[in-house]
Structure formats: C-alpha cells, structure tokens
Predicted model as a PDB file, atoms N, CA, C, CB and O in Angstrom, pLDDT in the B-factor column:
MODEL        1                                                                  
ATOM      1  N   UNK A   1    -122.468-131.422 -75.709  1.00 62.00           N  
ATOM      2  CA  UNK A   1    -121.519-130.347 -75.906  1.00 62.00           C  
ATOM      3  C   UNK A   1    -122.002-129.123 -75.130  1.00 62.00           C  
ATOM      4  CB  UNK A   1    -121.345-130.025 -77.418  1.00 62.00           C  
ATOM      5  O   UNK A   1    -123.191-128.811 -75.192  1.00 62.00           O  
ATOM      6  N   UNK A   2    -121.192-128.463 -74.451  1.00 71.00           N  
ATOM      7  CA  UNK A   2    -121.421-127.088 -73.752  1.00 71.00           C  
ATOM      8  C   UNK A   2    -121.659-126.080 -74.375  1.00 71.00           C  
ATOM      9  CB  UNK A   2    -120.513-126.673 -73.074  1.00 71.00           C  
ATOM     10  O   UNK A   2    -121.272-126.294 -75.524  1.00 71.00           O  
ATOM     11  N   UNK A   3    -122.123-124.967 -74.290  1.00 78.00           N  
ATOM     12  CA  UNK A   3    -123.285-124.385 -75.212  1.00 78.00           C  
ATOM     13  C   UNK A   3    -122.205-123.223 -74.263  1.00 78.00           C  
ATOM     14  CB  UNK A   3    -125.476-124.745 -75.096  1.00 78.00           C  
ATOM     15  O   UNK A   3    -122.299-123.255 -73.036  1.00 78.00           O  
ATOM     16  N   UNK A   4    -121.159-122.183 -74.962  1.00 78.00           N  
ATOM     17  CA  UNK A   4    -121.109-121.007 -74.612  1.00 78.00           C  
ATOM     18  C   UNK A   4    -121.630-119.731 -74.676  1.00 78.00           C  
ATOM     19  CB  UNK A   4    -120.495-120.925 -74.771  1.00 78.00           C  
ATOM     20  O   UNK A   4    -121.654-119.074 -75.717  1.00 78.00           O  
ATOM     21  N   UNK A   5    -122.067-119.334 -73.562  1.00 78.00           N  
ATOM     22  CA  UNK A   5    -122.968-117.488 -73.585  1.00 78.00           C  
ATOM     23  C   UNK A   5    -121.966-116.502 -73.975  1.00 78.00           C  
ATOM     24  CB  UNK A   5    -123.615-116.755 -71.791  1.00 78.00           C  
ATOM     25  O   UNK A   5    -120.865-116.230 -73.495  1.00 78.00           O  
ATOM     26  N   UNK A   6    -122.560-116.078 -74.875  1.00 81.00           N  
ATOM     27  CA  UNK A   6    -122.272-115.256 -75.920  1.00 81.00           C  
ATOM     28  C   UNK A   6    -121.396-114.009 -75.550  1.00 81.00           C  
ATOM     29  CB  UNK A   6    -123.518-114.868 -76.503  1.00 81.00           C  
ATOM     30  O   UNK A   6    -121.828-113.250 -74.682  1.00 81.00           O  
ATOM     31  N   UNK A   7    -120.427-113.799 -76.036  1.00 80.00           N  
ATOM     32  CA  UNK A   7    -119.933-112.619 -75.527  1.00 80.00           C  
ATOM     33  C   UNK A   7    -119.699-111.115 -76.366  1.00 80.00           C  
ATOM     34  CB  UNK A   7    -118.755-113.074 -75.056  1.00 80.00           C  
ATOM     35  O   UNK A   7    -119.721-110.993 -77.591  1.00 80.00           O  
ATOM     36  N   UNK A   8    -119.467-110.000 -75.347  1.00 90.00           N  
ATOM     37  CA  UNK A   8    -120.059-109.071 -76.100  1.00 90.00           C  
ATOM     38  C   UNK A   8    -118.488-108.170 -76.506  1.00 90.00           C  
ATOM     39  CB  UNK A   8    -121.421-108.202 -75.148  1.00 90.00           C  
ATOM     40  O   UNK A   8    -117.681-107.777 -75.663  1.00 90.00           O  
ATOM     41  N   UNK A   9    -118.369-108.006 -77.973  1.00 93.00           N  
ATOM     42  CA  UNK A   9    -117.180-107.710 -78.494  1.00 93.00           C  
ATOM     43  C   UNK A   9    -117.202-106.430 -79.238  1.00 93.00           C  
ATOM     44  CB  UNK A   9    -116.753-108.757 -79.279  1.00 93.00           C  
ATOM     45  O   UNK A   9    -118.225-105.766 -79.407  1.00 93.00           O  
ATOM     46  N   UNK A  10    -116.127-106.143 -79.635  1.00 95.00           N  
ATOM     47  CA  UNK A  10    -116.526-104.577 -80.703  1.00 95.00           C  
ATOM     48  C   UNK A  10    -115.246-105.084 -81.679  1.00 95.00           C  
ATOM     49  CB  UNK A  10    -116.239-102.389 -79.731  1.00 95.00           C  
ATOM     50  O   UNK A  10    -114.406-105.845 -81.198  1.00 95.00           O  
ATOM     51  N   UNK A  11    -115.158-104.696 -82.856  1.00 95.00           N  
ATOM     52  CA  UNK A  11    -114.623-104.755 -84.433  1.00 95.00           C  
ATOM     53  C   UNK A  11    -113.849-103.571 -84.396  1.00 95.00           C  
ATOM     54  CB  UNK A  11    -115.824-104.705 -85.745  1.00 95.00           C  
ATOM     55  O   UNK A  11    -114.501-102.633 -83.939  1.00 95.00           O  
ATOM     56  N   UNK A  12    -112.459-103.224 -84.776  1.00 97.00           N  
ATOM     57  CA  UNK A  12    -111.914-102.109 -84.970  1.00 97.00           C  
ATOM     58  C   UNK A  12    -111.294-102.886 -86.238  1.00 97.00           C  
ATOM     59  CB  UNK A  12    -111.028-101.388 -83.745  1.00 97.00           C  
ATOM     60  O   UNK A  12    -110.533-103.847 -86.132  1.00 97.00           O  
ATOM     61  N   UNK A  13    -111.923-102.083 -87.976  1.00 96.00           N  
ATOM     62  CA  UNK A  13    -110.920-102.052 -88.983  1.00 96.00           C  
ATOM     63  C   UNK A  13    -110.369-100.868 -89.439  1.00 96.00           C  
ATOM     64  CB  UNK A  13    -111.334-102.619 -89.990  1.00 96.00           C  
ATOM     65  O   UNK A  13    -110.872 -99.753 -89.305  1.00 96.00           O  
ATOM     66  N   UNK A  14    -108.888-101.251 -90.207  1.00 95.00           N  
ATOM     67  CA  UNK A  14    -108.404 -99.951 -90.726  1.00 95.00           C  
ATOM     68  C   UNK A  14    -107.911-100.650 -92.239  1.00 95.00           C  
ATOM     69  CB  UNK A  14    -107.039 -99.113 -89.632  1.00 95.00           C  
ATOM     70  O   UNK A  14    -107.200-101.650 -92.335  1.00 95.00           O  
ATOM     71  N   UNK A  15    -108.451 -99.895 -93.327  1.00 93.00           N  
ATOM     72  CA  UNK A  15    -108.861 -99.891 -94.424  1.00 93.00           C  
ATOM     73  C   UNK A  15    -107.125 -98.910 -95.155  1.00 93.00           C  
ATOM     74  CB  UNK A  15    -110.658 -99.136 -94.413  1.00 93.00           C  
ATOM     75  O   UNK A  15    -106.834 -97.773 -94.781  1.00 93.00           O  
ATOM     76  N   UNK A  16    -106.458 -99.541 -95.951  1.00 87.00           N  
ATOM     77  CA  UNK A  16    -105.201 -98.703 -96.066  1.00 87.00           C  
ATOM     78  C   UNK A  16    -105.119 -99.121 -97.511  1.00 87.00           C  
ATOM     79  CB  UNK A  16    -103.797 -99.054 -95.003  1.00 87.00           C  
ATOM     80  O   UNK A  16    -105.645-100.070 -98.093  1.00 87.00           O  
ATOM     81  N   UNK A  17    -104.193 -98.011 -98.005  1.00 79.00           N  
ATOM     82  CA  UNK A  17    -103.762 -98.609 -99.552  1.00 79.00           C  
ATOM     83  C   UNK A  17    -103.556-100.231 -99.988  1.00 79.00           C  
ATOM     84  CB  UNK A  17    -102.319 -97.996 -99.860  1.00 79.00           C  
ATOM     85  O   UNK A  17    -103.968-101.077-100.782  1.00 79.00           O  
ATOM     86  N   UNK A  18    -102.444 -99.991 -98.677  1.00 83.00           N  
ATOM     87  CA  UNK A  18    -101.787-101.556 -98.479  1.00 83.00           C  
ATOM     88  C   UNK A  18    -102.317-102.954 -97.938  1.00 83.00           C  
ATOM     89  CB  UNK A  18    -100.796-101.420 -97.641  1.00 83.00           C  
ATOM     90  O   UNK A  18    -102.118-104.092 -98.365  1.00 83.00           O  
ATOM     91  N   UNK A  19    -102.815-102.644 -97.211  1.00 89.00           N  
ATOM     92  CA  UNK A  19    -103.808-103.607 -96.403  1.00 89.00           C  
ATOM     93  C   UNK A  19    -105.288-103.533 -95.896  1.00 89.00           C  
ATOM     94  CB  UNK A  19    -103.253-103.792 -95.346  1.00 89.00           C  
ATOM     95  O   UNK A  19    -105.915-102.484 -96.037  1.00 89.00           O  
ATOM     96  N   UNK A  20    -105.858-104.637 -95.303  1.00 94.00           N  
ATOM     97  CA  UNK A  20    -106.933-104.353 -94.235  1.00 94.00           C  
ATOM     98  C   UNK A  20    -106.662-104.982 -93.153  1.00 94.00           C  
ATOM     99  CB  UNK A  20    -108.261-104.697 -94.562  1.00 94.00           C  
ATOM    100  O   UNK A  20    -106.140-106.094 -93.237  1.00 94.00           O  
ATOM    101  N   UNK A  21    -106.866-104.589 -92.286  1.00 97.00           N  
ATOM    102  CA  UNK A  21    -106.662-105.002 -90.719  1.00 97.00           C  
ATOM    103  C   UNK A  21    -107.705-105.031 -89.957  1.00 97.00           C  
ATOM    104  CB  UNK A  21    -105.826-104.180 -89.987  1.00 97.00           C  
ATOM    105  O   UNK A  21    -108.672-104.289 -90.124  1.00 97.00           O  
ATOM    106  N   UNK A  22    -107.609-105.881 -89.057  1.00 97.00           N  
ATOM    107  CA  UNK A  22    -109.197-106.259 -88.033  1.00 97.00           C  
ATOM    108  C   UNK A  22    -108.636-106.324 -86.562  1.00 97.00           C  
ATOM    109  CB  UNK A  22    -110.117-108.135 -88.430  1.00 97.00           C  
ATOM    110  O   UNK A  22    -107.451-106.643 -86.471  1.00 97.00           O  
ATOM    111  N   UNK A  23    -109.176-106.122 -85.651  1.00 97.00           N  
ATOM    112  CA  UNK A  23    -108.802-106.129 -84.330  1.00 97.00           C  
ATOM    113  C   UNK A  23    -109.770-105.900 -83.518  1.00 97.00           C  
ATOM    114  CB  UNK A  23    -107.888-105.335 -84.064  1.00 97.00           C  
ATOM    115  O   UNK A  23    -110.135-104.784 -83.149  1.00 97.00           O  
ATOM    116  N   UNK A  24    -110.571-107.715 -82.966  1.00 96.00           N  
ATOM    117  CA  UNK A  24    -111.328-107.728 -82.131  1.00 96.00           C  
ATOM    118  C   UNK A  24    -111.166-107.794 -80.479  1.00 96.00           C  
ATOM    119  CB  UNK A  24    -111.865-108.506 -82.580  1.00 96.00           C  
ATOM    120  O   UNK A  24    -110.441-108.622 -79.928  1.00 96.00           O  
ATOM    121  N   UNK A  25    -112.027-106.698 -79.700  1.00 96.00           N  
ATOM    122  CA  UNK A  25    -111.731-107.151 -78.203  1.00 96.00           C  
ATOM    123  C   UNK A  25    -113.374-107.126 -77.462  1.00 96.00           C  
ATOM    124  CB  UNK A  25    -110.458-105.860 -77.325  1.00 96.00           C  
ATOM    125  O   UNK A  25    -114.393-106.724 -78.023  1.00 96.00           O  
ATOM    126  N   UNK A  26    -113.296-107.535 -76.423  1.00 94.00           N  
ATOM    127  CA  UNK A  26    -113.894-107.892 -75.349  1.00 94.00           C  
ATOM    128  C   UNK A  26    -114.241-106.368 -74.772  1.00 94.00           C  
ATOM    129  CB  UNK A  26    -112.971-108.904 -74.447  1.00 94.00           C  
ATOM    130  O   UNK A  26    -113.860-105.246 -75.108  1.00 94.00           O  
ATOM    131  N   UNK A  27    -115.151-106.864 -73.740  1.00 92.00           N  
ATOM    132  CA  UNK A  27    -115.641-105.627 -73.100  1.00 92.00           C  
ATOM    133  C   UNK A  27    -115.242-105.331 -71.810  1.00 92.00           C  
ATOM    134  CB  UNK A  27    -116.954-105.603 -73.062  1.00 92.00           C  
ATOM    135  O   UNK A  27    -115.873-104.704 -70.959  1.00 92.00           O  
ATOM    136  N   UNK A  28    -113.791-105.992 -71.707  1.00 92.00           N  
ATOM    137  CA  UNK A  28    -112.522-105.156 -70.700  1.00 92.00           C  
ATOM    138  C   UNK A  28    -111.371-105.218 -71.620  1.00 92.00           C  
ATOM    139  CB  UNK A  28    -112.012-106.004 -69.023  1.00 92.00           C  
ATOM    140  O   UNK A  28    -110.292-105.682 -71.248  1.00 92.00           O  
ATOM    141  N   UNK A  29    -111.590-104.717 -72.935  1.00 94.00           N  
ATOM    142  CA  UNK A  29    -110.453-104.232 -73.912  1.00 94.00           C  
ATOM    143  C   UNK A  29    -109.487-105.323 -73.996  1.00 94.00           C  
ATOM    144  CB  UNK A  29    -109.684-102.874 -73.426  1.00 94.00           C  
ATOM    145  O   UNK A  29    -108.349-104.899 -74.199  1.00 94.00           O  
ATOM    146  N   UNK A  30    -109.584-106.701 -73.898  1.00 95.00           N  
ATOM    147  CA  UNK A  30    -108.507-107.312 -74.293  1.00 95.00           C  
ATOM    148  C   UNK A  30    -108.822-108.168 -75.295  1.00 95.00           C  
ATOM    149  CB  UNK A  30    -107.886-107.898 -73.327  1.00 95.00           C  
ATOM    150  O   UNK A  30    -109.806-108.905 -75.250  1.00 95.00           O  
ATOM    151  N   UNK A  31    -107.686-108.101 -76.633  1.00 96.00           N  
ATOM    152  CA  UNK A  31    -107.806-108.243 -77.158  1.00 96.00           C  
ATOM    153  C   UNK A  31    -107.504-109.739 -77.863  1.00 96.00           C  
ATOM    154  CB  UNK A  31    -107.637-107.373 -77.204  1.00 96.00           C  
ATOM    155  O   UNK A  31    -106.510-110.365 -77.496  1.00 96.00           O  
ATOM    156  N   UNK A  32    -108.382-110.275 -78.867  1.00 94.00           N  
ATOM    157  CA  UNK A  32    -108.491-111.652 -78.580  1.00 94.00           C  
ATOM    158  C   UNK A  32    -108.901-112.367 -80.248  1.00 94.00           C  
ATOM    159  CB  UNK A  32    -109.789-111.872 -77.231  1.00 94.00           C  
ATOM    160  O   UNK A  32    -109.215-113.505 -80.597  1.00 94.00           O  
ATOM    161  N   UNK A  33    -108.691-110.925 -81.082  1.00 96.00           N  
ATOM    162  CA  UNK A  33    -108.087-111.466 -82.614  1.00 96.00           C  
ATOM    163  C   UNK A  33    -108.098-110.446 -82.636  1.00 96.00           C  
ATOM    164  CB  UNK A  33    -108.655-112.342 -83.828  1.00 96.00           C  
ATOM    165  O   UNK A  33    -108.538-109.516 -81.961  1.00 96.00           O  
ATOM    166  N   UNK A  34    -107.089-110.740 -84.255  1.00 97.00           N  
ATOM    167  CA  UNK A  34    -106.152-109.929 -85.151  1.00 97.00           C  
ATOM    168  C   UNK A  34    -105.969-110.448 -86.292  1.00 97.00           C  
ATOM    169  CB  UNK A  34    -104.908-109.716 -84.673  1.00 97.00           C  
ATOM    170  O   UNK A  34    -105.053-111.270 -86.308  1.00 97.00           O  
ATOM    171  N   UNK A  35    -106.494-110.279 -87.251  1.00 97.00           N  
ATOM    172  CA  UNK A  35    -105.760-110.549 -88.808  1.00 97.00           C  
ATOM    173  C   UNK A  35    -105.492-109.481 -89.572  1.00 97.00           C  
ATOM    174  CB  UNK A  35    -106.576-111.363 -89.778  1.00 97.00           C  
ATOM    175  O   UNK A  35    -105.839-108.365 -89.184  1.00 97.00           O  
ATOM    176  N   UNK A  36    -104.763-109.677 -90.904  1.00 96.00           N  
ATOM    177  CA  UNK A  36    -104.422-108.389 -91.654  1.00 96.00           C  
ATOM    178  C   UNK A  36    -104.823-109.417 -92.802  1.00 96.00           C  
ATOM    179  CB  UNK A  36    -102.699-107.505 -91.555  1.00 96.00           C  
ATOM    180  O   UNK A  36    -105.199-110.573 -92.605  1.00 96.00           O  
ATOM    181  N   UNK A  37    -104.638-108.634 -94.347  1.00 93.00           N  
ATOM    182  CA  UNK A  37    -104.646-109.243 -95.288  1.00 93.00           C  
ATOM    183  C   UNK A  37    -103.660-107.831 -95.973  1.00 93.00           C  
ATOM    184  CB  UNK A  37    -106.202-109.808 -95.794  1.00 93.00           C  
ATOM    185  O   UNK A  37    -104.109-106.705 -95.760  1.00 93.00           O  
ATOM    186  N   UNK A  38    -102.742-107.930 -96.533  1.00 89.00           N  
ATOM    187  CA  UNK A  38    -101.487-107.609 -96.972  1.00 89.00           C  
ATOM    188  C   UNK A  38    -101.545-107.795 -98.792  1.00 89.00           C  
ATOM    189  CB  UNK A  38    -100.354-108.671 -96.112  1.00 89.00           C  
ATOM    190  O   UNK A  38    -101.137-108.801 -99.373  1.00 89.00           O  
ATOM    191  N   UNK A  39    -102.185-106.501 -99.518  1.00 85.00           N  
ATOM    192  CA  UNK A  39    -102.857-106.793-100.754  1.00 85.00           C  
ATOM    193  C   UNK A  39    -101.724-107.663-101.794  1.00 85.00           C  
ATOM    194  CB  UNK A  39    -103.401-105.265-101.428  1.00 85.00           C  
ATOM    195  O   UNK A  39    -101.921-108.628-102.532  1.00 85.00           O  
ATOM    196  N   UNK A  40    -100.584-106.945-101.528  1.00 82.00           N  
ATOM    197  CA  UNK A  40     -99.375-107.450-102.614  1.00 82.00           C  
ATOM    198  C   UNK A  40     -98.666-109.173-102.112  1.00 82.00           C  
ATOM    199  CB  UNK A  40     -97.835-106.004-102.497  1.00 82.00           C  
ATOM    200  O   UNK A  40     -97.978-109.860-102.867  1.00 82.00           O  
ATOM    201  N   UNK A  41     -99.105-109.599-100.543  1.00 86.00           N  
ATOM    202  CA  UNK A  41     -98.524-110.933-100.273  1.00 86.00           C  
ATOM    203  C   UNK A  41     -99.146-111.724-100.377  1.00 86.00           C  
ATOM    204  CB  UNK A  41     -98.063-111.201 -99.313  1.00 86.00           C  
ATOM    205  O   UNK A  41     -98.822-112.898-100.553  1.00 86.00           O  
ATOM    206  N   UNK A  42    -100.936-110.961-100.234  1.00 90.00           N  
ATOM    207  CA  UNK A  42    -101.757-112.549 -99.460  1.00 90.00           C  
ATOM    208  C   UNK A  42    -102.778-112.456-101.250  1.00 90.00           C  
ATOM    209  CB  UNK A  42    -103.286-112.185 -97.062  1.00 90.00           C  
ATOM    210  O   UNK A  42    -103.619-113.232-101.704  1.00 90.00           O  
ATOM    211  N   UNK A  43    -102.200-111.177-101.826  1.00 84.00           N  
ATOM    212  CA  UNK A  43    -103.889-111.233-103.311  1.00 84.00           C  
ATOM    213  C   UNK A  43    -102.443-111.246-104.544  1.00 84.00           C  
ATOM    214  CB  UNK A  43    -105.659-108.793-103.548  1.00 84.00           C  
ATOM    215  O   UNK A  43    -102.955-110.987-105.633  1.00 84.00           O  
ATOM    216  N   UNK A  44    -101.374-111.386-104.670  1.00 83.00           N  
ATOM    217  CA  UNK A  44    -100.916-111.353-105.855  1.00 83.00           C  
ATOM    218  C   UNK A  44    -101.337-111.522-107.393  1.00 83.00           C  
ATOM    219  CB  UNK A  44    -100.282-111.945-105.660  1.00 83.00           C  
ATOM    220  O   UNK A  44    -100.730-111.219-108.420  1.00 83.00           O  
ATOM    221  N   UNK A  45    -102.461-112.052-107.209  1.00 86.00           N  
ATOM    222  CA  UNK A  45    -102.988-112.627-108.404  1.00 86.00           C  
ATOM    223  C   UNK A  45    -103.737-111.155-108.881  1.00 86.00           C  
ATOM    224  CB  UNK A  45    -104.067-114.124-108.122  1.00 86.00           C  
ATOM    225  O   UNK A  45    -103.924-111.059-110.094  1.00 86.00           O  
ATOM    226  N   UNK A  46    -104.145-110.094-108.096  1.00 76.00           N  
ATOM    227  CA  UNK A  46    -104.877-108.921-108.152  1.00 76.00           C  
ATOM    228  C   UNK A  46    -104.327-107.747-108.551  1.00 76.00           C  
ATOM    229  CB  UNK A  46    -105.355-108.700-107.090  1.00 76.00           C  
ATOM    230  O   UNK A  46    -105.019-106.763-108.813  1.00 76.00           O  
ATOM    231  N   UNK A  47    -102.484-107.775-108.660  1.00 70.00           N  
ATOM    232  CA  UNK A  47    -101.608-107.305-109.356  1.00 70.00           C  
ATOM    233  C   UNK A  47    -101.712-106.113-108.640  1.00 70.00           C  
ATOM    234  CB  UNK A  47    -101.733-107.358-110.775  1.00 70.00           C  
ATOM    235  O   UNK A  47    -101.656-105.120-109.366  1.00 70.00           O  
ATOM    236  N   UNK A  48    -101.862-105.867-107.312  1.00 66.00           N  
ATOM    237  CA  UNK A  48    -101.849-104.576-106.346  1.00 66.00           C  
ATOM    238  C   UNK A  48    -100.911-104.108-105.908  1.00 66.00           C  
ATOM    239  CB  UNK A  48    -102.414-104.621-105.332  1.00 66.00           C  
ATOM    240  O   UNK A  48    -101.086-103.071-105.269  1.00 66.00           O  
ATOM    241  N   UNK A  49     -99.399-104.677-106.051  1.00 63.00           N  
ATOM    242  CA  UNK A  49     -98.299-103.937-105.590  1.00 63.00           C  
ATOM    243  C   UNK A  49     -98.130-102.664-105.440  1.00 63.00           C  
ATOM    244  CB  UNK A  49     -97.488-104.153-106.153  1.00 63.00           C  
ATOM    245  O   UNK A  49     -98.149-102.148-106.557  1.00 63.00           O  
ATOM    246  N   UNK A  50     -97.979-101.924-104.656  1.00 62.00           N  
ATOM    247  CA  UNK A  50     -97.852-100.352-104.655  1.00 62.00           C  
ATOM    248  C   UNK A  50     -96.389-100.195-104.253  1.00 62.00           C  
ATOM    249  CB  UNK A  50     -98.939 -99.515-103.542  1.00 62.00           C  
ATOM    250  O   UNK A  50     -95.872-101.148-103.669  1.00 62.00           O  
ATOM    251  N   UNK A  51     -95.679 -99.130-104.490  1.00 62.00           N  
ATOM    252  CA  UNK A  51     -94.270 -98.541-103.706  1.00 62.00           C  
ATOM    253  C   UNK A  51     -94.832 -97.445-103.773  1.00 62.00           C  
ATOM    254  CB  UNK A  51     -92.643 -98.597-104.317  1.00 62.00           C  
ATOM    255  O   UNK A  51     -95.404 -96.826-104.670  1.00 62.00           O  
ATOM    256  N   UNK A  52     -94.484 -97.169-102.137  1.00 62.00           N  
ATOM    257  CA  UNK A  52     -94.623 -95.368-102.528  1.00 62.00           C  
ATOM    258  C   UNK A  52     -93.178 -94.671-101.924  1.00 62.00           C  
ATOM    259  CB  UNK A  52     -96.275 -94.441-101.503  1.00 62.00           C  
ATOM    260  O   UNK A  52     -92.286 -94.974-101.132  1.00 62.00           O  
ATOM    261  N   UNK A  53     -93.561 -93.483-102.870  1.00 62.00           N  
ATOM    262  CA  UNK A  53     -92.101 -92.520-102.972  1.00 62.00           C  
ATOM    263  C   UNK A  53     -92.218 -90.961-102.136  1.00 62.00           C  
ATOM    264  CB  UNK A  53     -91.771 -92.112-104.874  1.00 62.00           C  
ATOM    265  O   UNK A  53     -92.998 -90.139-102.617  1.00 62.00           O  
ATOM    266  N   UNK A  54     -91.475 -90.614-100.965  1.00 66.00           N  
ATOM    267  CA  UNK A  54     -91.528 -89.657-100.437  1.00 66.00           C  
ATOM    268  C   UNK A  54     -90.898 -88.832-101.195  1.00 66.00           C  
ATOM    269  CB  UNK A  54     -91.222 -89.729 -99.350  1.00 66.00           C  
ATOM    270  O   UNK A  54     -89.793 -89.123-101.654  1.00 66.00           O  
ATOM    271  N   UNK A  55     -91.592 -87.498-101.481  1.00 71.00           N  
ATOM    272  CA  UNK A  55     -90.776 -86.385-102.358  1.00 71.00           C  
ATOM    273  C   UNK A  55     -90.306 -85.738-101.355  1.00 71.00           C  
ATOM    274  CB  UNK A  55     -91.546 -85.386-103.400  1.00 71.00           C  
ATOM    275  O   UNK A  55     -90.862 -85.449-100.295  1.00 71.00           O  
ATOM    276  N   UNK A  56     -88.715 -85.402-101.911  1.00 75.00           N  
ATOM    277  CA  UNK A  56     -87.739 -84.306-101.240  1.00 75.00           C  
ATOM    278  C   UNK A  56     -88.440 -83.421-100.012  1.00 75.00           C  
ATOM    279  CB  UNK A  56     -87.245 -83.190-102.473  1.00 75.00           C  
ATOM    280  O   UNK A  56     -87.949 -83.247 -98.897  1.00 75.00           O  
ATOM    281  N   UNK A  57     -89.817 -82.865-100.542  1.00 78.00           N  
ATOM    282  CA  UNK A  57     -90.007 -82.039 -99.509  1.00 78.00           C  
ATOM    283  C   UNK A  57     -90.961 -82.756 -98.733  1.00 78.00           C  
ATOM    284  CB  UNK A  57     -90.403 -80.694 -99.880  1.00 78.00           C  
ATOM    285  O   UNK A  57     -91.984 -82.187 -98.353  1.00 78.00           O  
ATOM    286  N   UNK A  58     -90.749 -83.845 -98.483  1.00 69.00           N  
ATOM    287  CA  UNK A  58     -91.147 -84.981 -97.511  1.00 69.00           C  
ATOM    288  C   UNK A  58     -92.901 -84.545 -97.044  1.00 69.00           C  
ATOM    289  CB  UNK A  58     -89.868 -84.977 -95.948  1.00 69.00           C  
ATOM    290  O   UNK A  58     -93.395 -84.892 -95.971  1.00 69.00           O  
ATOM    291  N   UNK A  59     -93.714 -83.653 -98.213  1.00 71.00           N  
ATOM    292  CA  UNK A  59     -94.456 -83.427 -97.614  1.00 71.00           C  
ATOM    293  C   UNK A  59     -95.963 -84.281 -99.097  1.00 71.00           C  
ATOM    294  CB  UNK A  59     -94.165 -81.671 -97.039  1.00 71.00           C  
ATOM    295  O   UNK A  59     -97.193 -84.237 -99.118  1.00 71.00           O  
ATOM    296  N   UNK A  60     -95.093 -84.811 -99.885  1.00 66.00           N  
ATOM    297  CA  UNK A  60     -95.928 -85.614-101.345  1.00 66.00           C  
ATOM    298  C   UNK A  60     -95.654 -87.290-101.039  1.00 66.00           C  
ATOM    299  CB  UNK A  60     -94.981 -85.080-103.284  1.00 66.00           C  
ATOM    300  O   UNK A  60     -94.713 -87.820-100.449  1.00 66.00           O  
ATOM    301  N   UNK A  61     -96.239 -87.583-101.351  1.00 63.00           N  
ATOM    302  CA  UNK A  61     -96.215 -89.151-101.260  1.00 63.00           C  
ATOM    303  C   UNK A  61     -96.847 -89.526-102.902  1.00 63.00           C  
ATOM    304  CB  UNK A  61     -97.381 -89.828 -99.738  1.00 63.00           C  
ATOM    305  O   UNK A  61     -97.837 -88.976-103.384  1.00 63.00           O  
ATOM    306  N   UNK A  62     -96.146 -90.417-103.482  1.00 64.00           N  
ATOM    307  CA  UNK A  62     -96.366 -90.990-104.549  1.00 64.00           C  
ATOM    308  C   UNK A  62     -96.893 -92.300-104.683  1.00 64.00           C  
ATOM    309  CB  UNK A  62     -95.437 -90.918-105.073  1.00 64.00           C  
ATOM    310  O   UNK A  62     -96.191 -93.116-104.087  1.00 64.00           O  
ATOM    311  N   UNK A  63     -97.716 -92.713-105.159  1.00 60.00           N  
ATOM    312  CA  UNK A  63     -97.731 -94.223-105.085  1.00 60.00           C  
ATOM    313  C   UNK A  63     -97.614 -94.467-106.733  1.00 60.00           C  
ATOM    314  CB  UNK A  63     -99.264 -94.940-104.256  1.00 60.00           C  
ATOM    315  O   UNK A  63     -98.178 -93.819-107.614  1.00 60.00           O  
ATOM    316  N   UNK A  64     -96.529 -95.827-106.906  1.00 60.00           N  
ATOM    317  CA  UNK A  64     -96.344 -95.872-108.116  1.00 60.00           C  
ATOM    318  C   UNK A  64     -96.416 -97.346-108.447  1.00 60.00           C  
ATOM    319  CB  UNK A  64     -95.170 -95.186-108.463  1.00 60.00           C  
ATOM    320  O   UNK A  64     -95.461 -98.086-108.212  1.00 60.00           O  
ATOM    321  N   UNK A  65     -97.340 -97.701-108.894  1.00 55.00           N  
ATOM    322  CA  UNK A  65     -96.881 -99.735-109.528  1.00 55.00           C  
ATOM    323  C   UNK A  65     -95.576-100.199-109.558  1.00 55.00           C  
ATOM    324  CB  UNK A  65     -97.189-100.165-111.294  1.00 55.00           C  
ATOM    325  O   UNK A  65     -94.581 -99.505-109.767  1.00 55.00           O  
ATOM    326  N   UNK A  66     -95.597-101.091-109.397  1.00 51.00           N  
ATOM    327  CA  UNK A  66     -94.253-101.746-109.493  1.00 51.00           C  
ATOM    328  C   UNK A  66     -93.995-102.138-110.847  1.00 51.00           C  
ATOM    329  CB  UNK A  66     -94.123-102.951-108.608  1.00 51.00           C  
ATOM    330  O   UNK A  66     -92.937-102.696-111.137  1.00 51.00           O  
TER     331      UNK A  66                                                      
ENDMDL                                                                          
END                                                                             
C-alpha cells in the first residue's frame, strides 16, 4: 500500500447556539472538508431546539424553547 506524505492543513470552527461547524483547507486555501452538526436535527435526543424571536426594535434577539 502507498504510504501518503502528510499534508499540511488548518481547522476553521464556528461554535453557534445552533450548531458547530468545521471547515478544513490546505495550504493554497482549498478547501477539502466541511461538516456541521445541527443541535435540534442531528442531537434531538438532547432536547436543544431553540427559536429565536427578533424584537420590534430589531435590535433584541430572544431565544426561546420550543
């Protein structure tokens, strides 16, 4: 079996109410994974549903259980 040399990558996550997201690339920026995990589709069992509610003065955000 062929033995591939190692390549050199960087990790970008973003950490959100709603999700986590991953987005790996190479060291000429192309990118070559991507997953999310989506708390209310992919963990249901963890009872994380959020809705959130923009108030009138579009400047409050609510997050409220479902």
């Amino acid at each position: 079996m062929a033995e591939h040399a190692p390549r050199r990558c960087c990790l970008g996550w973003d950490f959100s109410t709603q999700q986590v997201k991953v987005v790996a690339v190479d060291a000429e920026l192309n990118v070559f994974y991507e997953e999310s995990v989506h708390f209310d589709r992919d963990l249901p069992e963890f009872g994380a549903t959020l809705e959130a509610h923009v108030a009138h003065d579009r400047a409050t955000i609510n997050l409220v259980p479902e």
